[in-house]
N, C-alpha and C positions, 0 to 999 in steps of 0.2 A: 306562456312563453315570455321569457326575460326578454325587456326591451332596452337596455340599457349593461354599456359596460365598463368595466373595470382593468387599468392595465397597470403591472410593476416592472418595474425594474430588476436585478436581481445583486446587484454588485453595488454595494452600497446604497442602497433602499433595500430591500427586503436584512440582506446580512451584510456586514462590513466583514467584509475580505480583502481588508487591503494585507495583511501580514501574511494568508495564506497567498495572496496570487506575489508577492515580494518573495517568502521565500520558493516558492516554485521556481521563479525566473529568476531569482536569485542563483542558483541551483542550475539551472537550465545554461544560463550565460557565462558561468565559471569557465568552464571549457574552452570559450572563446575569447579569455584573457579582460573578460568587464566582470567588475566587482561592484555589483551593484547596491546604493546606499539608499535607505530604506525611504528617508527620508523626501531624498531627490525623485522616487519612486512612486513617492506618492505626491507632489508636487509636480511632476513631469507625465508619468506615463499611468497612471490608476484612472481607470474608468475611458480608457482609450484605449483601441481596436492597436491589436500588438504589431500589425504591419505600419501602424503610425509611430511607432518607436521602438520595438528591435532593432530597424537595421541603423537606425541612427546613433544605438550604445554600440552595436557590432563595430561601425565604421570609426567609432570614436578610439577604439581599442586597438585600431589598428588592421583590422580583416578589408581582406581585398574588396574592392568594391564590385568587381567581377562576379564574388561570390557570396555577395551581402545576401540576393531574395532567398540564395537554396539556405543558407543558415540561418539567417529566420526564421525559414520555416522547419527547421530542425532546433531548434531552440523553441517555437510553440510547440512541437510535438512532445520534445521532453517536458516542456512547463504542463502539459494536460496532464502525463503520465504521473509527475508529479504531483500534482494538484490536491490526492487523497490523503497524500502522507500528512500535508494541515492544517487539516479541518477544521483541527480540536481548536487552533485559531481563530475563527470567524465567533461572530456573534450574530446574533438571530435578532431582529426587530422585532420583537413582540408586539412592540400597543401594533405596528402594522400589519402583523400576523391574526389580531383581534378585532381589529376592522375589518378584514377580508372574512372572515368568519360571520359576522353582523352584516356583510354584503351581498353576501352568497345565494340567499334566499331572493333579492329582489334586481342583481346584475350577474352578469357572466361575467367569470374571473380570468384572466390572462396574464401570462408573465409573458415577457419581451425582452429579450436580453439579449446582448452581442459576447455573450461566452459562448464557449464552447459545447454542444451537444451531452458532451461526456462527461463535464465538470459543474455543467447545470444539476442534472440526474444526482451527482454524487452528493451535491453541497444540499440538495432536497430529500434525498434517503438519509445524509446523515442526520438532520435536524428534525427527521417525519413528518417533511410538509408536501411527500409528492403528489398527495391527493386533492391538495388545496385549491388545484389549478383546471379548469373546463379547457385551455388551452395552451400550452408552450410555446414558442416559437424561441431557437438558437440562432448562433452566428450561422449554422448550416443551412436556416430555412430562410435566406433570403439573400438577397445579389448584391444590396446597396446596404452599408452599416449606419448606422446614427454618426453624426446628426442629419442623415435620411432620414425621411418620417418612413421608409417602405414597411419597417416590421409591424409599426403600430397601425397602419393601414390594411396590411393584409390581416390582423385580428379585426379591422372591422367590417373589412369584407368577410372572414370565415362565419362574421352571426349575423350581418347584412343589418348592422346596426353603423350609423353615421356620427360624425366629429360630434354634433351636439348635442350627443347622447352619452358619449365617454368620456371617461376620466381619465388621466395617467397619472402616476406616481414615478416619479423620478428624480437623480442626485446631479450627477453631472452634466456640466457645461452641453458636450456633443446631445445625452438622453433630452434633457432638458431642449433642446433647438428641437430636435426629433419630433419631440414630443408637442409642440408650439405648432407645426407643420403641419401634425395631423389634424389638425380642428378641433383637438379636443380640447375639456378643461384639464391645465395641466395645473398638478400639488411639487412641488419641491418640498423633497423629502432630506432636513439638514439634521439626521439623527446622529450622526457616526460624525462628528467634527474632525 
């Protein structure tokens, strides 16, 4: 029985998707009069939970404030939908993809991530890494987002493995706090500059 675990990231740690989730919501926000610049994009809202910045591009562009939460969240519904279109944009971490493989034998492997259920799945079928993983956990399987430590918590409740047995790998500011919180030893993963 593996005593020991291992936890990633999935959005800059594992793959940089910053161009795919820019042009999603890129895409996603046209409709709502924000033109969103790639750069500002990833400077402002990349690697943060989209309720922390949709409605503040919505409200910037002029949408009622009345009806900022309901189109939010119909601007992440279209960014998920869009999400597959891409793919072909992201990059795959490899040396980190080669480590989890050299790990697998002596930790349990876990991704932790505040995407979405659906665009987890897709960004891991596109690259054939869905087997990589003993556990997933999405923005679906948990109540409180990073920089909560809850997701990386309930992976170490699901193996009843404790902070000073786990690792995590993680990019940003919010994963990184998360990640500090939970007790484990945490890697800053600064691949995708």
């Amino acid at each position: 029985m593996k005593t020991r675990l291992a936890m990633f990231d999935l959005d800059g740690t594992l793959f940089d998707t910053r161009r795919v989730n820019w042009l999603s919501y890129r895409e996603a926000l046209a409709p709502f009069g924000v033109d969103l610049d790639y750069g500002y994009f990833c400077r402002e809202c990349n690697g943060k939970h989209y309720k922390a910045f949709v409605p503040g591009l919505l409200a910037a562009a002029g949408n009622a404030a009345e009806t900022l939460a309901e189109k939010a969240e119909a601007v992440h519904e279209r960014k998920k939908a869009l999400y597959g279109s891409f793919l072909s944009e992201s990059v795959e971490n490899t040396q980190l993809f080669n480590l989890i493989h050299l790990m697998k034998e002596s930790y349990c492997i876990a991704l932790v991530t505040t995407a979405s259920r659906k665009n987890c799945r897709e960004i891991l079928a596109f690259h054939g890494r869905e087997g990589d993983f003993d556990l997933i956990l999405t923005a679906e399987d948990v109540e409180r987002k990073k920089p909560d430590p809850q997701g990386f918590l309930m992976a170490m409740e699901h193996f009843n493995i404790g902070g000073a047995d786990s690792l995590v790998f993680e990019d940003s500011a919010e994963g990184l706090a998360a990640a500090e919180a939970s007790g484990a030893t945490v890697f800053a993963a600064r691949g995708f500059a």
